[in-house]
C-alpha positions in Angstrom: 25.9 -6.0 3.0 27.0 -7.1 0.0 26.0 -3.7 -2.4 23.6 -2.2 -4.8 23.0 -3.8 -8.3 20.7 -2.6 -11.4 17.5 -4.4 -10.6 17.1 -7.6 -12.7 13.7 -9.3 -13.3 15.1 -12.5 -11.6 15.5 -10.3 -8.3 11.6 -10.3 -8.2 10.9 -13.8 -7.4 12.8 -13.3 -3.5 11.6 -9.4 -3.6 8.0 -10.7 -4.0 8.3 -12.6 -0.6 8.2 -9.5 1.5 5.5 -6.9 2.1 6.0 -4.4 4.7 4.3 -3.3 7.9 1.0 -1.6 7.8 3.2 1.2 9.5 5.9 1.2 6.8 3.3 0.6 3.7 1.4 3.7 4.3 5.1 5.3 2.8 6.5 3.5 0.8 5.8 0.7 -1.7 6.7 -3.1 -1.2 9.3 -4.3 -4.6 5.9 -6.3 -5.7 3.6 -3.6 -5.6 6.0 -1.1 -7.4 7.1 -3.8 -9.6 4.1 -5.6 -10.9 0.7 -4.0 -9.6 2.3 -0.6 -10.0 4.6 -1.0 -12.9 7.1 1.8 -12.3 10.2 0.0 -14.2 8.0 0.2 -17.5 9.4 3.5 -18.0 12.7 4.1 -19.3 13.2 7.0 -16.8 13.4 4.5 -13.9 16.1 2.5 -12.8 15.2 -0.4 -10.4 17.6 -1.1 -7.9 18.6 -4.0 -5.6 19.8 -4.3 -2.2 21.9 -7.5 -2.2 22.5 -8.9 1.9 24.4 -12.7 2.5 23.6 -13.1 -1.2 20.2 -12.5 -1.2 18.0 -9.8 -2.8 16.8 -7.9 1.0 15.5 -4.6 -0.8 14.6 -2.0 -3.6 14.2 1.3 -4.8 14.2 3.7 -7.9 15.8 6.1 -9.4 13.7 7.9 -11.7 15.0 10.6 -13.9 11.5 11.4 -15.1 8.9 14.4 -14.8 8.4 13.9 -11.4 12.2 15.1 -10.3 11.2 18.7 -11.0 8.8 19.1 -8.7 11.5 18.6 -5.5 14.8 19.9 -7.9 15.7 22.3 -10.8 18.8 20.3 -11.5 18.7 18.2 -14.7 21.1 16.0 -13.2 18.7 15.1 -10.2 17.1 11.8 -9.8 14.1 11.2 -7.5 14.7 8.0 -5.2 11.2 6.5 -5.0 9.4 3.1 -3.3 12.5 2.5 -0.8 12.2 -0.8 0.9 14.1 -3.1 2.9 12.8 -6.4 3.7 11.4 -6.2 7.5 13.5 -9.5 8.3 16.5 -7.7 7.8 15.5 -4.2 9.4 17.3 -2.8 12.2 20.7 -4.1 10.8 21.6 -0.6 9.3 21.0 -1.7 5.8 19.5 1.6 5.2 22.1 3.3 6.4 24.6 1.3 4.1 22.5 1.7 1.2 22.5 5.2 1.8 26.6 5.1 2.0 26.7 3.7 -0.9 24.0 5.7 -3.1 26.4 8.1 -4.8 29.3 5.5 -5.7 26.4 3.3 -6.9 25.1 6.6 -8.7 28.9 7.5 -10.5 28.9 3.9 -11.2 25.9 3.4 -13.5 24.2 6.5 -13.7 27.3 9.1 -14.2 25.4 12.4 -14.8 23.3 11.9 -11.9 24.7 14.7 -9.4 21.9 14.9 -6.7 19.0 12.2 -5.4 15.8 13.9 -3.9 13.0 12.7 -2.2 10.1 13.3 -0.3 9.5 11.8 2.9 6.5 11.6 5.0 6.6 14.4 7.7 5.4 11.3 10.0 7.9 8.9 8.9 10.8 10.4 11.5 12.4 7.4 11.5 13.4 7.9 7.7 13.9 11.1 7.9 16.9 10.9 10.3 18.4 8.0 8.4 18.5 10.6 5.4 19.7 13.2 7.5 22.3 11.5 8.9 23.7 10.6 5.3 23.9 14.4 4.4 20.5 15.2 2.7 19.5 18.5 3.0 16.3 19.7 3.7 15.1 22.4 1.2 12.2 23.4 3.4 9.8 23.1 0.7 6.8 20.7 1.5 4.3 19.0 -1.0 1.6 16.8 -0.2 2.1 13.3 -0.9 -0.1 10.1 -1.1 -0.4 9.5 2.7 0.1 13.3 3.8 2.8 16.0 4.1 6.6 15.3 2.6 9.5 17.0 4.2 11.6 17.5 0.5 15.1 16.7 1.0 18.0 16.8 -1.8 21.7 14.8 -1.6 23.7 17.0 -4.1 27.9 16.3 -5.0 29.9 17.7 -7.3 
């Protein structure tokens, strides 16, 4: 893999070639949809980010620093990582677990104050829910309902 980089709008034109599986949609949010039909970057509280593979844009998320973060942390430092996606071409080549290796030297990098990502992830989705495990998030044991059923809320925190 070749890293993280602050989303840039010319990342869109390869993002937009991928939507995920019905499976995988029902959680998360293709780069298009979040993007453009959704328009989550149009607030200064999100940063869009890009997971670069062989030179090519392969997948997104956000960190948003906005409202939303309280309702999974108390932490003013927290940032909610929201609409992960990794281009299905390119699944089951532990990108995600690279992206998740890298997410706090990406986060000390160009977002220093942030000091713990949080999430919730779909108490069906067990197949992200280990890969977050596995890179040392926490789970607080709180639930909330989300838009296609129960979240497990899990929280990454460093000092």
């Amino acid at each position: 893999m070749n890293g993280l980089r602050p989303y840039q709008a010319a990342d869109l034109t390869k993002l937009s070639t991928y939507q995920l599986e019905a499976d995988q949609d029902a959680y998360s949010r293709s780069p298009y949809q979040a993007i453009v039909v959704e328009k989550k970057l149009h607030q200064p509280s999100r940063h869009g980010v890009t997971v670069w593979h062989e030179a090519q844009p392969v997948g997104f998320f956000i960190l948003d620093a906005g409202d939303d973060r309280a309702l999974f942390s108390p932490h003013c430092d927290a940032l909610l990582l929201r609409s992960f996606s990794i281009n299905p071409d390119y699944q089951g080549q532990g990108l995600g677990h690279q992206v998740m290796a890298l997410l706090p030297d990406y986060c000390a990098r160009y977002l220093p104050s942030c000091r713990e990502i949080v999430l919730g992830v779909n108490q069906q989705n067990q197949v992200a829910y280990r890969l977050y495990l596995s890179h040392g998030f926490v789970d607080t044991g709180n639930t909330r309902m989300g838009p296609s059923g129960p979240q497990f809320m899990l929280s990454l925190r460093w000092s």
